[in-house]
Residue, then its C-alpha position, 0 to 999 in steps of 0.5 A: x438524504x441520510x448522513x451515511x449517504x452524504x458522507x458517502x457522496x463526500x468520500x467520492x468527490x474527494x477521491x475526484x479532487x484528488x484526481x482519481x477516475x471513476x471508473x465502470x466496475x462497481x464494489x463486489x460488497x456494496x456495489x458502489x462505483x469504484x474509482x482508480x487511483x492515481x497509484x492504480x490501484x481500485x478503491x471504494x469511497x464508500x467501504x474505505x477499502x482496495x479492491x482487487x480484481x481478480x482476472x479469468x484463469x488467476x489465483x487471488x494469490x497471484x493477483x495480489x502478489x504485486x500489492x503485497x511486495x509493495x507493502x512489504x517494501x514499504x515496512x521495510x524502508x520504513x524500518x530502514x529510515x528508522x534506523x538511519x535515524x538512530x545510527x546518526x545519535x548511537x554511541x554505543x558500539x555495541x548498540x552500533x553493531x547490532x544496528x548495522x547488522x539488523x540494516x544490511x538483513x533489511x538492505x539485503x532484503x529490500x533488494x529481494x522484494x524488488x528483485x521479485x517485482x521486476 
């Protein structure tokens, strides 16, 4: 067995400790097993990469459209922790003025993003 196939064989098991299941479907580019994750979402050990599946009669943009509003509502609490982080040793009221702007634009944001996921 080569190193590329062990490592394969690695990548699998681990996504099994971690809990994920195996599933039926295989990877459209390398028709490896794919393995549902504890999220939901669809992973190929071997690629290192999410699978989409699209259904009969939906667009790729719809069948994407919830990973994308997760992602985005991630980066935007990412930015707002960082924020927060530097609103707690901000001096500058200027600086603070700017900062509390730019965080109630994302907080209205966030609020969008979770508003289109319901």
């Amino acid at each position: 067995m080569s190193k590329k196939e062990t490592s394969d064989l690695q990548a699998m098991a681990d996504f099994l400790k971690q809990g994920a299941t195996l599933t039926d479907l295989s990877c459209p580019a390398c028709a490896s097993p794919l393995f549902k994750l504890r999220t939901g979402e669809l992973w190929c050990a071997k690629c290192q990469k999410r699978v989409i599946m699209v259904k009969e009669g939906e667009t790729t943009a719809e069948a994407t459209r919830s990973i994308t509003l997760s992602t985005l509502e991630t980066t935007v609490l990412t930015r707002i922790q960082d924020l927060e982080k530097r609103l707690k040793t901000e001096t500058d009221s200027t600086q603070l003025e700017k900062l509390t702007t730019t965080l109630a634009s994302l907080l209205e944001n966030l609020e969008k993003i979770r508003k289109m996921k319901q």
